[in-house]
ZAMARGU-4260 file (C-alpha; in steps of 0.2 Angstrom, whole numbers, plus 5000, padded with zeros to 4 digits):
<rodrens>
0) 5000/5000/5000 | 5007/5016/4994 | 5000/5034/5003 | 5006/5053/4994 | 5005/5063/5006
5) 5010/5083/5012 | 5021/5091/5021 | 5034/5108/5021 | 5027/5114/5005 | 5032/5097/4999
10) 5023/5082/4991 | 5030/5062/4994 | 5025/5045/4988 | 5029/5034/5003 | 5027/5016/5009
15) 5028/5005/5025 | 5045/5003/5031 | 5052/5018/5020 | 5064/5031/5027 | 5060/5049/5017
20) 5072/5066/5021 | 5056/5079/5025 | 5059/5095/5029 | 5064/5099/5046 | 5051/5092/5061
25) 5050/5096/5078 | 5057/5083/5090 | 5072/5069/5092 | 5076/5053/5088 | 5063/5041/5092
30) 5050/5050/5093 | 5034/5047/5083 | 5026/5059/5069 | 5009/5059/5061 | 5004/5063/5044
35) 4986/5070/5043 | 4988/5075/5025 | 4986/5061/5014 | 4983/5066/5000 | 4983/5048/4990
40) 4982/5032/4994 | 4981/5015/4986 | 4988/4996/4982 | 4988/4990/4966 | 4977/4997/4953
45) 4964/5002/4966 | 4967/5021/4970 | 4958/5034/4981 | 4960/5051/4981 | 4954/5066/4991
50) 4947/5083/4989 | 4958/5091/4995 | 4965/5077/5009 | 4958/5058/5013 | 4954/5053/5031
55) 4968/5042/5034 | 4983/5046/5041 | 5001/5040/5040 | 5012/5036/5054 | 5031/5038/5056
60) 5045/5039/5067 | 5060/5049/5068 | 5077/5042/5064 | 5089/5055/5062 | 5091/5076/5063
65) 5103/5080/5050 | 5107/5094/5035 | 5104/5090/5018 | 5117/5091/5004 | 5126/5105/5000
70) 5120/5118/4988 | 5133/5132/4981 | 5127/5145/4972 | 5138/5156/4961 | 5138/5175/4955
75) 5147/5182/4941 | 5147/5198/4933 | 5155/5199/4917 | 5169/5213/4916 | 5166/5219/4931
80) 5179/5207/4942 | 5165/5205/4954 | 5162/5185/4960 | 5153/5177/4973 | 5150/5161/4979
85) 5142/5155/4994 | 5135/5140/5001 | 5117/5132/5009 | 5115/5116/5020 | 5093/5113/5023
90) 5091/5106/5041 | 5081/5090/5035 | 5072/5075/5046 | 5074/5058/5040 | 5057/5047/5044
95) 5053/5030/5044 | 5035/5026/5039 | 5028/5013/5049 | 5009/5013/5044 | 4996/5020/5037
100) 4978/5017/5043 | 4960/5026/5044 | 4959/5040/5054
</rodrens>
């Protein structure tokens, strides 16, 4: 069973025993999270969606607070001598998805 649900701004496609990188969520390691969003859900060819969200909800745990790759950006002016380059790390949560049920 597959669920796409919502959350940062974001939308994911997970599945039981999954570990997604969200962005960052409140709490530490072991600590449970719930998904209210759900968006989509299905197995197989059967498929349910919502307008706007379903009432199921999705189920996870926290595994790890860490930063996210990281991203340079670069400016250049041409015939100016003028560069810059700086540099971005995204606090991100990793989450292990370990159900999804009915609300």
């Amino acid at each position: 069973m597959f669920a796409v649900i919502k959350t940062g701004g974001k939308q994911y496609r997970v599945e039981k025993d999954e570990i997604i990188a969200v962005e960052r969520l409140e709490g530490n390691d072991g600590d449970s999270v719930v998904f209210t969003e759900v968006l989509m859900a299905g197995s197989g060819d059967a498929v349910e969606t919502g307008s706007p969200a379903l009432k199921k909800v999705v189920e996870g745990k926290i595994v790890a607070q860490t930063k996210g790759p990281k991203l340079f950006i670069q400016k250049f002016r041409r015939r100016k001598n003028s560069k810059t380059r700086t540099g971005h790390r995204q606090l991100v949560t990793k989450v292990k998805i370990t159900g999804i049920k009915d609300a």
